[in-house]
C-alpha positions in Angstrom: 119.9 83.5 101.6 117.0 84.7 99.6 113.9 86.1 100.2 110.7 87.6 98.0 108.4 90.3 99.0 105.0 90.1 98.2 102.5 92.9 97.6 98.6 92.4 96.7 96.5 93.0 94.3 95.0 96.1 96.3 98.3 97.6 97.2 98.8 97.4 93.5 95.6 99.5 92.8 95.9 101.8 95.7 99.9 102.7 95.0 100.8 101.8 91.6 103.2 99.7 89.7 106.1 101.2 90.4 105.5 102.0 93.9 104.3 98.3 94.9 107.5 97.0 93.0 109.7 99.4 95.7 107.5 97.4 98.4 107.7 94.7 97.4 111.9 94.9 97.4 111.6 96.3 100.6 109.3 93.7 101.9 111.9 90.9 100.5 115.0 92.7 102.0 113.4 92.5 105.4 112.6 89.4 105.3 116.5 88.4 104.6 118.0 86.5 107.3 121.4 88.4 106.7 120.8 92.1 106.2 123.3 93.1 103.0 125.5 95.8 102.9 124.4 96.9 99.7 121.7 96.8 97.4 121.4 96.6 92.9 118.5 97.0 91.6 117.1 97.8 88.4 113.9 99.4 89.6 114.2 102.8 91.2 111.1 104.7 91.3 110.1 105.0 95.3 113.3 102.7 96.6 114.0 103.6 100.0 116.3 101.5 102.5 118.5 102.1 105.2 121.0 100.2 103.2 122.8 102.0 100.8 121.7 101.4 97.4 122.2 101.7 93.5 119.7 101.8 90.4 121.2 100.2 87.0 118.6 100.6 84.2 118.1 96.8 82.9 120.3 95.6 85.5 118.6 92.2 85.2 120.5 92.1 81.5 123.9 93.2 82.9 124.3 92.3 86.6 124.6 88.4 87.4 122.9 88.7 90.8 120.0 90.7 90.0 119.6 88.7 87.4 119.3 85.3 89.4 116.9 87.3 92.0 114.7 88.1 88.6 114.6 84.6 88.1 113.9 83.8 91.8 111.1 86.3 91.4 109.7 84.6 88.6 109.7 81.4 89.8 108.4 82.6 93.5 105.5 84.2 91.0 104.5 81.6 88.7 104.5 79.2 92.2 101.6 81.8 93.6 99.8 81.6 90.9 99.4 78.2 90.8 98.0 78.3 94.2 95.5 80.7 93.1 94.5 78.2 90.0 93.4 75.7 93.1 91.6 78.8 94.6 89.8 79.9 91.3 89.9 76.9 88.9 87.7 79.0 86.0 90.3 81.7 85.6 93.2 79.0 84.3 96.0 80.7 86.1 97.7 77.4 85.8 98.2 78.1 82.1 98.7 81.7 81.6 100.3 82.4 85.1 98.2 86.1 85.4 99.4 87.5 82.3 97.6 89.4 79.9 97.3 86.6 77.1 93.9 86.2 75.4 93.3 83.2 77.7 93.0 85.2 80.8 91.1 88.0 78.9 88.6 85.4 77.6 88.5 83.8 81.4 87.7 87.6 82.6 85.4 88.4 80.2 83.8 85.3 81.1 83.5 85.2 84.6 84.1 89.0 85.7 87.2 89.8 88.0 88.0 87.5 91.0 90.0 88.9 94.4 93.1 89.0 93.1 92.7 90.5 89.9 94.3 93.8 89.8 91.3 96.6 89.1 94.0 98.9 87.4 95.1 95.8 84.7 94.2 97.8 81.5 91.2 95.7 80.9 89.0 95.8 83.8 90.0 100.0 84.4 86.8 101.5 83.8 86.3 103.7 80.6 86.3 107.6 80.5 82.9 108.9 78.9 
């Protein structure tokens, strides 16, 4: 079985990158139906489980399985953000799927930042004076 963990925009802001990625895999391993008995991953900054558990830089290039849960992530993201393009048709999240692509910057620029844009994404992080 599969699962995906989710984290929002706000945890994003609040935590980080790296520490939303760890919950987000934590999130996704408890909502398994099967618990595993041991975990890959290539991320490793703020993993903690119960499970035992090993880091392997760019294990998405070298590990089959963590691979296909890379994919599975993908996918699982790409499917959100099409539900957010029915939620907020001017940002065009259909086309470029949240990512930083002049698209989206345009789309920003254009109609300021919605709910779920992340306040820490380079463009909308406030300026130093």
């Amino acid at each position: 079985s599969w699962a995906i963990g989710v984290v929002s925009s706000q945890e994003i802001d609040h935590h980080g990158i790296a520490i939303a990625n760890a919950l987000a895999m934590q999130r996704a391993v408890a909502n398994l139906d099967l618990q595993p008995h041991y975990i890959l991953s290539d991320q490793a900054s703020g993993l903690k489980f119960q499970i035992p558990f090993k880091t392997i830089p760019k294990a998405d290039s070298v590990v089959m399985s963590v691979a296909a849960a890379s994919i599975l992530a993908k996918v699982a993201r790409d499917t959100l953000m099409l539900r957010y393009a029915a939620e907020y048709p001017a940002y065009g999240f259909d086309q470029h799927k949240g990512y930083g692509t002049a698209l989206h910057l345009r789309k920003i620029e254009e109609h300021g930042p919605c709910p779920i844009h992340r306040m820490s994404f380079k463009p909308l992080k406030p300026t130093l004076i």
